[in-house]
VODOLUM-795948 format. One record per residue: residue number from 1; residue in three letters; x negated, y negated, z negated of N, C-alpha, C in turn. Coordinates in nm, 2 decimals, always signed. Layout:
- nr|rest|neast|nnorth|nup|caeast|canorth|caup|ceast|cnorth|cup
- NUM|ALA|X|Y|Z|X|Y|Z|X|Y|Z
...
***
This chain:
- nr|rest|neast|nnorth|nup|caeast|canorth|caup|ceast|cnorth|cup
- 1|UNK|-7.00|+0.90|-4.01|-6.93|+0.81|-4.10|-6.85|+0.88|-4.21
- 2|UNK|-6.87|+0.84|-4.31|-6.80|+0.96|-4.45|-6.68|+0.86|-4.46
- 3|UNK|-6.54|+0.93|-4.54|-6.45|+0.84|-4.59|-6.46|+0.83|-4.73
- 4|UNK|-6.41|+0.72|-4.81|-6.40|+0.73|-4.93|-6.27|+0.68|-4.95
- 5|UNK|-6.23|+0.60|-5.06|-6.12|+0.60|-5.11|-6.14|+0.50|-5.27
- 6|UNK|-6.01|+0.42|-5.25|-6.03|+0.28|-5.33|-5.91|+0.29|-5.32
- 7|UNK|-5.83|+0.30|-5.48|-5.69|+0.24|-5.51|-5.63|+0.34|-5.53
- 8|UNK|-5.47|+0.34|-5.52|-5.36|+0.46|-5.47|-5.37|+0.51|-5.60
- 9|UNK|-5.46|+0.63|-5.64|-5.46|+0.67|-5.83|-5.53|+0.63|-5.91
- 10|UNK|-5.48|+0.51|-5.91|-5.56|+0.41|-6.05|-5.50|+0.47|-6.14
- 11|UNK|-5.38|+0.46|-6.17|-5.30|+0.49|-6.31|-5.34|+0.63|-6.30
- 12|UNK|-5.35|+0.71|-6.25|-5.37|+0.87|-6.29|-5.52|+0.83|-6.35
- 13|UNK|-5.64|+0.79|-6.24|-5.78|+0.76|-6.32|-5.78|+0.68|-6.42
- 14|UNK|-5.70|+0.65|-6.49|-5.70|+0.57|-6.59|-5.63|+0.68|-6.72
- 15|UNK|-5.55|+0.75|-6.70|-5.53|+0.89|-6.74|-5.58|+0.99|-6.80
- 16|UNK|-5.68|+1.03|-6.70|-5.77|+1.13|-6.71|-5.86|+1.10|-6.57
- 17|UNK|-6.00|+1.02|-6.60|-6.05|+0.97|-6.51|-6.14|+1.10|-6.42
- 18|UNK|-6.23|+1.20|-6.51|-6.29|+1.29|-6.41|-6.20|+1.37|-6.34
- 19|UNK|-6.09|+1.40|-6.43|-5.97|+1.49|-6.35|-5.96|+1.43|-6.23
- 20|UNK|-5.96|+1.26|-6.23|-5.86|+1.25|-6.10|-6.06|+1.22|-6.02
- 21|UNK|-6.13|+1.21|-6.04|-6.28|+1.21|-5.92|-6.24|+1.37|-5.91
- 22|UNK|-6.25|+1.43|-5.96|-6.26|+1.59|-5.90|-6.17|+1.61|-5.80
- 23|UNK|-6.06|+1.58|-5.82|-5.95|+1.62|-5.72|-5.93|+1.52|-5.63
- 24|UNK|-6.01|+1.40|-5.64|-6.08|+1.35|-5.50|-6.15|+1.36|-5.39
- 25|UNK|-6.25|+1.44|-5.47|-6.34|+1.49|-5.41|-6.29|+1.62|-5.38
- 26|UNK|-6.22|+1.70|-5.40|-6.18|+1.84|-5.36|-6.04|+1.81|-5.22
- 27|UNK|-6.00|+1.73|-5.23|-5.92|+1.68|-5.10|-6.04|+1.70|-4.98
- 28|UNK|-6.14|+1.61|-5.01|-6.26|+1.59|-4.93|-6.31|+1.48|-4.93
- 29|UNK|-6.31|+1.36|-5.00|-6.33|+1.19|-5.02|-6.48|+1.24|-5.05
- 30|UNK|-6.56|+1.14|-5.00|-6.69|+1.16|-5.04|-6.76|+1.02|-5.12
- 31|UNK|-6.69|+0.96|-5.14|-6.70|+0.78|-5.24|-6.62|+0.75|-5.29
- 32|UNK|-6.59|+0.66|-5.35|-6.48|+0.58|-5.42|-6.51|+0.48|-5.44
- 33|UNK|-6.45|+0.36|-5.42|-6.44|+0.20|-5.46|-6.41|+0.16|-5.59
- 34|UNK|-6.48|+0.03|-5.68|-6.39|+0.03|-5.74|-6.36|+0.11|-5.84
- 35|UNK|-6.39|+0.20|-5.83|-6.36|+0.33|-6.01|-6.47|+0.32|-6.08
- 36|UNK|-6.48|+0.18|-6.10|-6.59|+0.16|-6.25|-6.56|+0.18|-6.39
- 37|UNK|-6.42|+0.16|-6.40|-6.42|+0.17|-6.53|-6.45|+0.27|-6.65
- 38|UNK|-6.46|+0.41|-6.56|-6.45|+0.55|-6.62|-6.64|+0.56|-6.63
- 39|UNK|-6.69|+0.49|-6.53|-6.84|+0.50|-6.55|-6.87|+0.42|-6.62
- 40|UNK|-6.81|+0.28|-6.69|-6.86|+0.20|-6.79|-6.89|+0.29|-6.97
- 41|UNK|-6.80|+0.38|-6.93|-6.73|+0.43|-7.07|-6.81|+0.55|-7.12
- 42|UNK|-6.93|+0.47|-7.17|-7.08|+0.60|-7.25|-7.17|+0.54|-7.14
- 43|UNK|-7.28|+0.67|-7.12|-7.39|+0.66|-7.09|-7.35|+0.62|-6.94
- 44|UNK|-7.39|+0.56|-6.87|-7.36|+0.51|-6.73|-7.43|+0.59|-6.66
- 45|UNK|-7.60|+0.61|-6.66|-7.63|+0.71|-6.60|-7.62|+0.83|-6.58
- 46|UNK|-7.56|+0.89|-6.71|-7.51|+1.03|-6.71|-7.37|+1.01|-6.64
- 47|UNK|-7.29|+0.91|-6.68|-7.15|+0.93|-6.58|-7.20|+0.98|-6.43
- 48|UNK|-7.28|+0.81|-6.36|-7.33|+0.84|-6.23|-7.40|+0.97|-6.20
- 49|UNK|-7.42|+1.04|-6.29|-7.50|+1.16|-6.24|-7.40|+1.30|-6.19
- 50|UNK|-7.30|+1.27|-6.32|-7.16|+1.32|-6.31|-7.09|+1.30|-6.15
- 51|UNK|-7.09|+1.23|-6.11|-6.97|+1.17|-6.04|-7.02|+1.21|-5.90
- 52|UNK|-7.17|+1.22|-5.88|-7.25|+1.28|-5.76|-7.26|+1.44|-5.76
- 53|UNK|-7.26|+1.44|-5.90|-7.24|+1.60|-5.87|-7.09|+1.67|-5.84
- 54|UNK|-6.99|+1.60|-5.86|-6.85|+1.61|-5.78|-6.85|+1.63|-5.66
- 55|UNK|-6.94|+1.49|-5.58|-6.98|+1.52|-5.43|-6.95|+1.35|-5.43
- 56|UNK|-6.90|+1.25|-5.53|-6.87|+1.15|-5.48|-7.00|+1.05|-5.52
- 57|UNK|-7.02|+0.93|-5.42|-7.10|+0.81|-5.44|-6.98|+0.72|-5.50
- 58|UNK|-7.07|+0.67|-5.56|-7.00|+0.52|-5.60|-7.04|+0.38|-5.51
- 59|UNK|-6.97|+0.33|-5.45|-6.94|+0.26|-5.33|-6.99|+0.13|-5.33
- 60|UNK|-6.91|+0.04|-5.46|-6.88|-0.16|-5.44|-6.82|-0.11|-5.59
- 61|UNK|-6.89|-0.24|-5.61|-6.80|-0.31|-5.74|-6.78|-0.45|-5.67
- 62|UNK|-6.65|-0.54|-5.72|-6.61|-0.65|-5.66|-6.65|-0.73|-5.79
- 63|UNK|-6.57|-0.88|-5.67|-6.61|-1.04|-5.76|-6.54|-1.07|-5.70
- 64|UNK|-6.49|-1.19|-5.76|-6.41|-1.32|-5.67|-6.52|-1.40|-5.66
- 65|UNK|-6.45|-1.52|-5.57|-6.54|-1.61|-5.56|-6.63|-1.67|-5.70
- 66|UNK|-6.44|-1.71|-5.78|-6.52|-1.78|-5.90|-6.64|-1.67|-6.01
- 67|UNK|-6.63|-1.54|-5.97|-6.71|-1.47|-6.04|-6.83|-1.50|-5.97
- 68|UNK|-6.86|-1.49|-5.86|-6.99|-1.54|-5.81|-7.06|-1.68|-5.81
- 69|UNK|-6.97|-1.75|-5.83|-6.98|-1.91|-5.89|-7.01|-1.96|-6.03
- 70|UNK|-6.93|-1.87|-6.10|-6.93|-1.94|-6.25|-6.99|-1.77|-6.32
- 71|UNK|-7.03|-1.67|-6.29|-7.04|-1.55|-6.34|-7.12|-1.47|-6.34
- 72|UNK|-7.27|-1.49|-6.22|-7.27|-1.46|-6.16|-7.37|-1.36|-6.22
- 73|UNK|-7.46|-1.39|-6.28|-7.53|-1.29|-6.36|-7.46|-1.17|-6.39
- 74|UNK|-7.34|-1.20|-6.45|-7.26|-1.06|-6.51|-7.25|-0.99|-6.37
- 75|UNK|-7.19|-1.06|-6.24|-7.16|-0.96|-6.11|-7.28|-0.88|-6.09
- 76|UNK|-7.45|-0.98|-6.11|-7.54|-0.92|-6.06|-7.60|-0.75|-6.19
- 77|UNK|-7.56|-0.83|-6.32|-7.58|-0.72|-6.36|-7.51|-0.61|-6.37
- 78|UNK|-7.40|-0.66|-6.38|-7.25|-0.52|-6.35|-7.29|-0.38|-6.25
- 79|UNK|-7.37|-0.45|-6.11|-7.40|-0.38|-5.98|-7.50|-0.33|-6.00
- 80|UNK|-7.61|-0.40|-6.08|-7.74|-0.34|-6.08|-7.73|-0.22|-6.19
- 81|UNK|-7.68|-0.23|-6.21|-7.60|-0.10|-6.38|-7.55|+0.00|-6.32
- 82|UNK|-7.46|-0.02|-6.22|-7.39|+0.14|-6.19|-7.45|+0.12|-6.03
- 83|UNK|-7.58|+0.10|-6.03|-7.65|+0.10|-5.88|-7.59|+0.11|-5.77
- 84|UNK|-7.44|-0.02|-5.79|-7.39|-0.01|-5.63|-7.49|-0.08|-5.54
- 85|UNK|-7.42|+0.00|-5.43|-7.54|-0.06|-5.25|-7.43|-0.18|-5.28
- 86|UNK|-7.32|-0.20|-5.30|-7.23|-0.33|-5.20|-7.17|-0.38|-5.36
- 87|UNK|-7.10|-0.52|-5.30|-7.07|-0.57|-5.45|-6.97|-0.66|-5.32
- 88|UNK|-6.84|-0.61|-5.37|-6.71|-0.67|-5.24|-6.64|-0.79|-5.29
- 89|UNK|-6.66|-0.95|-5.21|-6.58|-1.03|-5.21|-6.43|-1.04|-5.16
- 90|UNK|-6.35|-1.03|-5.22|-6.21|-1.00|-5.21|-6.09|-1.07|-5.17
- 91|UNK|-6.11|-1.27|-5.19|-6.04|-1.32|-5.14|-6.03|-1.47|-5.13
- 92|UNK|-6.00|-1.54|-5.03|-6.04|-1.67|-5.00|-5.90|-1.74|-4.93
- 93|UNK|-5.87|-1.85|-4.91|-5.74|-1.89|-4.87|-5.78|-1.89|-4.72
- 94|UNK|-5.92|-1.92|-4.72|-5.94|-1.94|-4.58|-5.86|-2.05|-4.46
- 95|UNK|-5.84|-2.17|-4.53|-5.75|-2.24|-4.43|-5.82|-2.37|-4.42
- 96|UNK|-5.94|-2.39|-4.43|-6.01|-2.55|-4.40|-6.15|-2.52|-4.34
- 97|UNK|-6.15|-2.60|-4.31|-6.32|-2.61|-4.28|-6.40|-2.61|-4.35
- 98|UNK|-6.32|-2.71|-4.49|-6.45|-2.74|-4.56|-6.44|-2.67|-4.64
- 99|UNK|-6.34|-2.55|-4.70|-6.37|-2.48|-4.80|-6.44|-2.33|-4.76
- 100|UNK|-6.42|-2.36|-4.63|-6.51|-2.22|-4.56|-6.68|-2.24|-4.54
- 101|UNK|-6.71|-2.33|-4.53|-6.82|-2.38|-4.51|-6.87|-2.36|-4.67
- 102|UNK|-6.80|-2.45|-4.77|-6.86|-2.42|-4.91|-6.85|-2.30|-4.94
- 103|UNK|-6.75|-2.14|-4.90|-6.78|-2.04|-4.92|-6.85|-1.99|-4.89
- 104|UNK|-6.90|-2.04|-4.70|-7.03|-1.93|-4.74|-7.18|-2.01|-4.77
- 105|UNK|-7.18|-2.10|-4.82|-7.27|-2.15|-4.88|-7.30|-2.08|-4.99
- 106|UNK|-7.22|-2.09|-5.09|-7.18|-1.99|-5.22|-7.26|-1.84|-5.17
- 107|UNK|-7.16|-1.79|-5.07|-7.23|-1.67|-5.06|-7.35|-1.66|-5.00
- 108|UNK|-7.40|-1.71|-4.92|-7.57|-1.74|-4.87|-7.65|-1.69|-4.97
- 109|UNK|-7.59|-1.85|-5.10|-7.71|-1.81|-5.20|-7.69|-1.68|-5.29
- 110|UNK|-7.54|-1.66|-5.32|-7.51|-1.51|-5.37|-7.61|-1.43|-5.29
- 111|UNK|-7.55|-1.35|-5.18|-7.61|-1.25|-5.13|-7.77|-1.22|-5.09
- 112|UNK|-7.83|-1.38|-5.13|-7.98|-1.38|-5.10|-8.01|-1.36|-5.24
- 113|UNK|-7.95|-1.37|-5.36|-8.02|-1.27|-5.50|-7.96|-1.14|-5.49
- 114|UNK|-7.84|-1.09|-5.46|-7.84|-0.95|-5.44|-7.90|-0.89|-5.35
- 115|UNK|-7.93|-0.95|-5.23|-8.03|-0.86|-5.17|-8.16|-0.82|-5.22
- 116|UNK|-8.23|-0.90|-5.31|-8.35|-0.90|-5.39|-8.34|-0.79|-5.48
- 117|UNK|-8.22|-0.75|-5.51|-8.16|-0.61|-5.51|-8.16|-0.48|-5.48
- 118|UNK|-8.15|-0.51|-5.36|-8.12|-0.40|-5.25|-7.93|-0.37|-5.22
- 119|UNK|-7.89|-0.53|-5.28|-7.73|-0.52|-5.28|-7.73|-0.55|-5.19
- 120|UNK|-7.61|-0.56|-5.10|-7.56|-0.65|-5.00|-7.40|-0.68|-5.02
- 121|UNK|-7.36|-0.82|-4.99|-7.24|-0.87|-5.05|-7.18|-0.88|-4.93
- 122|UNK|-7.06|-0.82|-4.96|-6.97|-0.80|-4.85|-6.84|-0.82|-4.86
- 123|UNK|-6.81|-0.95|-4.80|-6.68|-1.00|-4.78|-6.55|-0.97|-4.73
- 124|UNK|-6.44|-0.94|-4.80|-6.33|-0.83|-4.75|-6.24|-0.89|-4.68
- 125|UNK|-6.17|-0.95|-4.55|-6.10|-0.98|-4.51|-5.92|-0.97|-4.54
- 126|UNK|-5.80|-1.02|-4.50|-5.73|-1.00|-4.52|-5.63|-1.06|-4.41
- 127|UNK|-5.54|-1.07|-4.39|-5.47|-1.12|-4.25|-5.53|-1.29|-4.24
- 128|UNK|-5.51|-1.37|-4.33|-5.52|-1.48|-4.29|-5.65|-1.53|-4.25
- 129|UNK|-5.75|-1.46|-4.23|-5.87|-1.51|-4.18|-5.89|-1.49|-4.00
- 130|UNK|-5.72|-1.44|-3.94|-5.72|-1.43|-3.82|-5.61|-1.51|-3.79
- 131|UNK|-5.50|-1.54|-3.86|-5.40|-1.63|-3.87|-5.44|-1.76|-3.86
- 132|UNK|-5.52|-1.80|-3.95|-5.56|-1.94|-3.96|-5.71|-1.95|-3.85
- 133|UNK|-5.71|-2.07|-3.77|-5.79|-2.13|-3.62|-5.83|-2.22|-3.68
- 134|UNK|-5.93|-2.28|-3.71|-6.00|-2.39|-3.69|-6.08|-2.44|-3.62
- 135|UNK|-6.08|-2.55|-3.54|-6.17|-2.57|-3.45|-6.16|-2.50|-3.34
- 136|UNK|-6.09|-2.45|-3.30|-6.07|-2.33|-3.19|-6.13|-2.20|-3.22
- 137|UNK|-6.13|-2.17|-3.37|-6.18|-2.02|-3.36|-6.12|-1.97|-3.51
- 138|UNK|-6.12|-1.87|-3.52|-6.04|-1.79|-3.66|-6.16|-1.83|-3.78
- 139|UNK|-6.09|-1.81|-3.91|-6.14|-1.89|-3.99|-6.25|-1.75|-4.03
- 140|UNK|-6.25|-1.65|-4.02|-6.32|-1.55|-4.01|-6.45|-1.57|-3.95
- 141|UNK|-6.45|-1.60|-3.83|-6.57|-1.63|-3.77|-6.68|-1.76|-3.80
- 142|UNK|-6.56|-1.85|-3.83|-6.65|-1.93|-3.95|-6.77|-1.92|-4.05
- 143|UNK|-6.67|-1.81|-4.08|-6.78|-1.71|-4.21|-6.91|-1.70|-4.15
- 144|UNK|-6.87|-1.59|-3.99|-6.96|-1.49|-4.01|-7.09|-1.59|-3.89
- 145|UNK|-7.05|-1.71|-3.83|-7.16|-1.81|-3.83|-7.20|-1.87|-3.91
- 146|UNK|-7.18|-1.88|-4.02|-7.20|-1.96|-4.13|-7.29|-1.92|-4.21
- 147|UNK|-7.31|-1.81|-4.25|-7.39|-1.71|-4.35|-7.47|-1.64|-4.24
- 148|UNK|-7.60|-1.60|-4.33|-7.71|-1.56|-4.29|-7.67|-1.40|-4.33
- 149|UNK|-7.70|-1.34|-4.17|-7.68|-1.22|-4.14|-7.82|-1.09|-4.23
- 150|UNK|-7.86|-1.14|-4.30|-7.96|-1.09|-4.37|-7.90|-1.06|-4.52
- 151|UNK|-7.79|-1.15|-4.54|-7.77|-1.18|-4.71|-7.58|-1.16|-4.69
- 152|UNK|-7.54|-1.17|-4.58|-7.41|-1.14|-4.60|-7.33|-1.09|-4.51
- 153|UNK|-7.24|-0.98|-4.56|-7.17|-0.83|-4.45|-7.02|-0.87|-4.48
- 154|UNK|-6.99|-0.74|-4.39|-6.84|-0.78|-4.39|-6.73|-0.63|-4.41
- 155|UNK|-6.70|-0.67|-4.53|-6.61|-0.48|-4.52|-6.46|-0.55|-4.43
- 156|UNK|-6.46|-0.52|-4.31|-6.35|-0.54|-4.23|-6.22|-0.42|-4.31
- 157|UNK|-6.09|-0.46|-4.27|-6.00|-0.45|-4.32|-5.90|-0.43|-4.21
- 158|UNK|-5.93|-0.31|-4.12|-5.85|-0.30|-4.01|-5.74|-0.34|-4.00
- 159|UNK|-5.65|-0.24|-4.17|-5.51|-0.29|-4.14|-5.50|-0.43|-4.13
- 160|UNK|-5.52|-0.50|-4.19|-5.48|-0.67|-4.22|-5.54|-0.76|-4.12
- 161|UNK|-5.68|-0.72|-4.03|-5.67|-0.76|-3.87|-5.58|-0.71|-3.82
- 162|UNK|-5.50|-0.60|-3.81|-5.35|-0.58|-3.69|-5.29|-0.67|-3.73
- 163|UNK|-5.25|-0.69|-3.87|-5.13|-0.81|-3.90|-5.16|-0.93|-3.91
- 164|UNK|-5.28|-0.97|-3.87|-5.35|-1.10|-3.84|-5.33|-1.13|-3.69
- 165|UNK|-5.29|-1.04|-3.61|-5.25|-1.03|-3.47|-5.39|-1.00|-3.39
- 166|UNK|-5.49|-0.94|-3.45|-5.58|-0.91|-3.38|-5.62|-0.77|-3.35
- 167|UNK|-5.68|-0.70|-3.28|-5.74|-0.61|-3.24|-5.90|-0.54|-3.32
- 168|UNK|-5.86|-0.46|-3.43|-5.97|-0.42|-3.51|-6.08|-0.36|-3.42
- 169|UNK|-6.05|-0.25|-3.35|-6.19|-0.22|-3.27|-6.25|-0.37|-3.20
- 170|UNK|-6.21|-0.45|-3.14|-6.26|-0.53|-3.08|-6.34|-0.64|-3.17
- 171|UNK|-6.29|-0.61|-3.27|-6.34|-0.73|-3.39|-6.44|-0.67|-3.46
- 172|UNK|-6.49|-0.48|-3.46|-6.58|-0.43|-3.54|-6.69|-0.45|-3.42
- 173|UNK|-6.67|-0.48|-3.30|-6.76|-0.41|-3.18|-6.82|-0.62|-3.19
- 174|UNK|-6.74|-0.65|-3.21|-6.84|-0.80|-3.24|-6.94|-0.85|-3.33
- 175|UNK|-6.87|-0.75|-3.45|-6.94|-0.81|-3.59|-7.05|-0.71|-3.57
- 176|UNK|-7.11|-0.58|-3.51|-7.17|-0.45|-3.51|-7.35|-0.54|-3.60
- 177|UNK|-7.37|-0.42|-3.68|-7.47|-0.48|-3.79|-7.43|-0.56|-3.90
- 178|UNK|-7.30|-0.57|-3.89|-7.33|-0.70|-4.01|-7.19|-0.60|-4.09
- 179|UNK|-7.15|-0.52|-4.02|-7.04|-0.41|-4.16|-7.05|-0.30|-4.15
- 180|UNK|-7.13|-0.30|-4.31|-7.13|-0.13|-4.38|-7.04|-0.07|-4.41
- 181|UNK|-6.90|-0.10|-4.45|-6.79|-0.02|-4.48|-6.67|-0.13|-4.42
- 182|UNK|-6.56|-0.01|-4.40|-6.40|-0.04|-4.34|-6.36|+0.00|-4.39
- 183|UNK|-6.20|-0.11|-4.44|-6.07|-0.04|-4.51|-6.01|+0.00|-4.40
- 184|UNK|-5.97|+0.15|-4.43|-5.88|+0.20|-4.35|-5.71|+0.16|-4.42
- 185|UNK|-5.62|+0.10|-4.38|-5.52|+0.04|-4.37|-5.39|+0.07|-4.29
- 186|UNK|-5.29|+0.13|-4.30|-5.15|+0.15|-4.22|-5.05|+0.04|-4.24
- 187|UNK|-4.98|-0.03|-4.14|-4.85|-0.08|-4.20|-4.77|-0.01|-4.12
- 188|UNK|-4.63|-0.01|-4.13|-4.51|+0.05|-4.05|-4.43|-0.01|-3.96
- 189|UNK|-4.53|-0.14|-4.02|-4.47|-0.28|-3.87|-4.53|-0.41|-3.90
- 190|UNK|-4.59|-0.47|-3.78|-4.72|-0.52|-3.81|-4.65|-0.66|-3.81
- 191|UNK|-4.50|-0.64|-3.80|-4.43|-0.81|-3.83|-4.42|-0.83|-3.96
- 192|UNK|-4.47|-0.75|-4.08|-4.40|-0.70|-4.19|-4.49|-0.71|-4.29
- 193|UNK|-4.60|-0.78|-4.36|-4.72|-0.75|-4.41|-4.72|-0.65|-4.55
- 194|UNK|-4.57|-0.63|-4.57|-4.54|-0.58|-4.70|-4.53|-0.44|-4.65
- 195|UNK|-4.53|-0.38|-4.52|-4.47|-0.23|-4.48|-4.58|-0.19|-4.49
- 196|UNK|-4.61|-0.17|-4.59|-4.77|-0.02|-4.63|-4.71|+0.10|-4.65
- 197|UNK|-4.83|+0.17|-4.54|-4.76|+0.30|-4.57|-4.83|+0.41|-4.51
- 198|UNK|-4.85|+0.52|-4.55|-4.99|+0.61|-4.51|-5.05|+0.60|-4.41
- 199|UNK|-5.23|+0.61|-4.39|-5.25|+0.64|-4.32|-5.24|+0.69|-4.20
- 200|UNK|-5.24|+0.69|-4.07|-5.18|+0.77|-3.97|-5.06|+0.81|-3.94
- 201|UNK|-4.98|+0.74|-4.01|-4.80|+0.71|-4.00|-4.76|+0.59|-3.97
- 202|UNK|-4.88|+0.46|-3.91|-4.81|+0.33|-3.91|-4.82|+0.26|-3.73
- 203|UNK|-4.85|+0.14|-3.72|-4.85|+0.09|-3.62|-5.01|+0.06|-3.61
- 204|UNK|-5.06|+0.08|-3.71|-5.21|+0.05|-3.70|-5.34|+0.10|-3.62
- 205|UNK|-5.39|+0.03|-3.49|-5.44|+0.20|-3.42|-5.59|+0.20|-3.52
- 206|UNK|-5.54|+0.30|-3.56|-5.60|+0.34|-3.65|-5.77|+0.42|-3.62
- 207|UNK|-5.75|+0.49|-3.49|-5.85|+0.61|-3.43|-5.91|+0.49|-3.35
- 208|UNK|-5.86|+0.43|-3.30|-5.94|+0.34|-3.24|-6.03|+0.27|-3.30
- 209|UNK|-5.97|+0.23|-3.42|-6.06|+0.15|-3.50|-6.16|+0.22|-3.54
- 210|UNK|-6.12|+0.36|-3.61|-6.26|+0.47|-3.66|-6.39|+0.46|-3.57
- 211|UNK|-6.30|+0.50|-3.45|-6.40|+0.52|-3.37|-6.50|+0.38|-3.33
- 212|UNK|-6.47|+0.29|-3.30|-6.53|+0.16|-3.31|-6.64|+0.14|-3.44
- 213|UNK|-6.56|+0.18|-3.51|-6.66|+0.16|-3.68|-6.77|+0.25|-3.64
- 214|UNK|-6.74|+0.39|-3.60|-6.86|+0.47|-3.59|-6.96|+0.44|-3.47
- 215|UNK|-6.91|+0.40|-3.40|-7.02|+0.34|-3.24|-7.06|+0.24|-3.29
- 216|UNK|-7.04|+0.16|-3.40|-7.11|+0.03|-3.43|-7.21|+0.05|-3.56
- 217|UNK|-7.19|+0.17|-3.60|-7.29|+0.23|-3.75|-7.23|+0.21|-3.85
- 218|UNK|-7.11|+0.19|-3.86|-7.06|+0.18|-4.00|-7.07|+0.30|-4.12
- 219|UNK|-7.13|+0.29|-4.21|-7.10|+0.40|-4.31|-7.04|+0.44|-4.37
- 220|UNK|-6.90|+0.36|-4.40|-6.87|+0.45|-4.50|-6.69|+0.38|-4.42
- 221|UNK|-6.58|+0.46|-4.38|-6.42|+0.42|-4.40|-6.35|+0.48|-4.50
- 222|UNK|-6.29|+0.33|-4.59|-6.27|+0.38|-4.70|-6.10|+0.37|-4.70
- 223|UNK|-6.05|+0.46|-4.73|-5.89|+0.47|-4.73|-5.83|+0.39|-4.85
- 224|UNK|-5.69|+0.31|-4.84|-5.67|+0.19|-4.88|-5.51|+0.20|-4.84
- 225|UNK|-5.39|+0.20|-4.94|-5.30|+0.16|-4.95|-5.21|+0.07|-5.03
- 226|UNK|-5.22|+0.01|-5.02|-5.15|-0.07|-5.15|-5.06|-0.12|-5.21
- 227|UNK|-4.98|-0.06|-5.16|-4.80|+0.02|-5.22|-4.75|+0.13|-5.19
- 228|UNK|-4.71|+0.22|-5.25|-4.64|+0.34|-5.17|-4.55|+0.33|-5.12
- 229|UNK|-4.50|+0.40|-5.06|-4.37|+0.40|-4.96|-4.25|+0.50|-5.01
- 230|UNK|-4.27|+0.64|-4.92|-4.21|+0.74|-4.94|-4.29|+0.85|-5.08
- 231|UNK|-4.40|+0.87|-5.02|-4.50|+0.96|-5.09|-4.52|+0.93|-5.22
- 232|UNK|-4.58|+1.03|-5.29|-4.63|+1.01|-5.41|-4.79|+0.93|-5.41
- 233|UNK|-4.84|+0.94|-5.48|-4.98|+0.90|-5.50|-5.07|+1.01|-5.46
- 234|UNK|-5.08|+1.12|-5.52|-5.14|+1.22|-5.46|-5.10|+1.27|-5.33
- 235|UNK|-4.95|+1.30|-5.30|-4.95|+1.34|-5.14|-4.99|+1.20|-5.07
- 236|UNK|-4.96|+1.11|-5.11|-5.06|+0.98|-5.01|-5.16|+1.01|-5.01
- 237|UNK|-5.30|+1.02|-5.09|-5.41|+1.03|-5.08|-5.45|+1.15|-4.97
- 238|UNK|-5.40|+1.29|-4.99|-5.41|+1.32|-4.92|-5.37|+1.40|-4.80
- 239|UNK|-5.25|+1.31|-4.79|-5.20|+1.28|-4.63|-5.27|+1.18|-4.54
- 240|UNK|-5.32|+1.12|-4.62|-5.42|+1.03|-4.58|-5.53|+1.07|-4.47
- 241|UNK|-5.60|+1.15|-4.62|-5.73|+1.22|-4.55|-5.73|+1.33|-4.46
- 242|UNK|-5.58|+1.37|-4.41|-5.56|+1.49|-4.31|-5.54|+1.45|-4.23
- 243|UNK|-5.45|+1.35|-4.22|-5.41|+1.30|-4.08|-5.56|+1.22|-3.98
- 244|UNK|-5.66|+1.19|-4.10|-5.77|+1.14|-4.05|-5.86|+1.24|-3.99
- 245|UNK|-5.87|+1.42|-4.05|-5.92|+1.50|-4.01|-5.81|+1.60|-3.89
- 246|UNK|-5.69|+1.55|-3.86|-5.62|+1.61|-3.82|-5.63|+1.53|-3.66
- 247|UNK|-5.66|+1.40|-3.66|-5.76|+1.34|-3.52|-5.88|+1.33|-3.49
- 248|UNK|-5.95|+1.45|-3.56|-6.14|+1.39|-3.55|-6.20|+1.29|-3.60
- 249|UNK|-6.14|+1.22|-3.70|-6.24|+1.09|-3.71|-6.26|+1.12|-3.85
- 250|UNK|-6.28|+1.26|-3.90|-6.34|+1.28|-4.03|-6.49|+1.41|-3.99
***
């Protein structure tokens, strides 16, 4: 299972964008989420050719719903352009029946043109898809009966299952096949959805989850903070990725 890395130095890659892939990849990150912008900007192929010879892949480019609803050409061709494998759904209220059911209808037919691709659309969880029960079951699982396991995946979101009150290895070892990539996620208290804070410093069992991801084939754990705490942005990033290689799950 490789890690990669989505978020935390935006504003630096926005800066000086190869500067900050190089010293991504020289930490040890072997992908990145999400950093399309710097490969929009000129030849695309030559960037992507760029960005592999660093040592990084390029991961997901995202959509909201209404981009897959009202947009969807642009998501299909945005992906097909910088030849992402995954194209990440990001966020749903998730609190009805009936809007879960129309989402994954939406996505059915989404992910059955991206797969025609060779994309696969993959829906990103957040706490409330374990918080909110309907019908006697999390509004998550909804989803993942709902949609055709051929046309739609799941980038699980460890942290935000702990603060959903659930158990991330137990929830990767159910979904197994249907998620290609995990956000790796820390909080510093799982009563607290706002306590983000590095990798391998929180309440999040973290190793357990890796290791779950990798017994189930997951490819890619992608590190994921989304506020700082103490650290800077670069000692986060790669405090991150030591504390990950500093318990075997790199």
């Amino acid at each position: 299972m490789k890690v990669g890395l989505i978020g935390i130095v935006g504003a630096e890659a926005k800066a000086d964008y190869w500067g900050t892939m190089g010293r991504i990849a020289e930490i040890g990150y072997a992908g990145v989420e999400a950093a399309d912008h710097g490969l929009l900007d000129g030849d695309v192929a030559a960037n992507l050719a760029r960005l592999r010879a660093l040592g990084l892949d390029f991961l997901t480019t995202s959509a909201s719903r209404e981009d897959l609803r009202d947009r969807f050409e642009d998501v299909r061709a945005k992906a097909v352009g910088l030849k992402s494998p995954r194209v990440s759904v990001w966020w749903s209220p998730a609190d009805t029946k009936e809007g879960l059911l129309r989402d994954a209808e939406l996505y059915n037919t989404a992910g059955a043109k991206l797969a025609e691709e060779g994309i696969k659309l993959c829906y990103h969880n957040h706490d409330q898809e374990f918080r909110n029960v309907i019908d006697g079951a999390y509004a998550l699982d909804m989803l993942v009966l709902n949609t055709d396991p051929s046309a739609v995946y799941f980038t699980i979101d460890i942290g935000w299952v702990a603060i959903g009150g659930e158990d991330p290895a137990r929830v990767l070892r159910r979904l197994k096949g249907r998620v290609p990539a995990i956000h790796v996620k820390d909080f510093a208290d799982l009563s607290d959805r706002a306590s983000f804070t590095t990798v391998g410093t929180g309440a999040v069992p973290i190793a357990e989850g890796m290791i779950a991801a990798r017994e189930t084939g997951v490819e890619w754990a992608v590190v994921e903070q989304d506020k700082l705490l103490y650290l800077s942005a670069w000692e986060t990033v790669t405090t991150s990725f030591l504390n990950l290689k500093e318990r075997g799950l790199v």
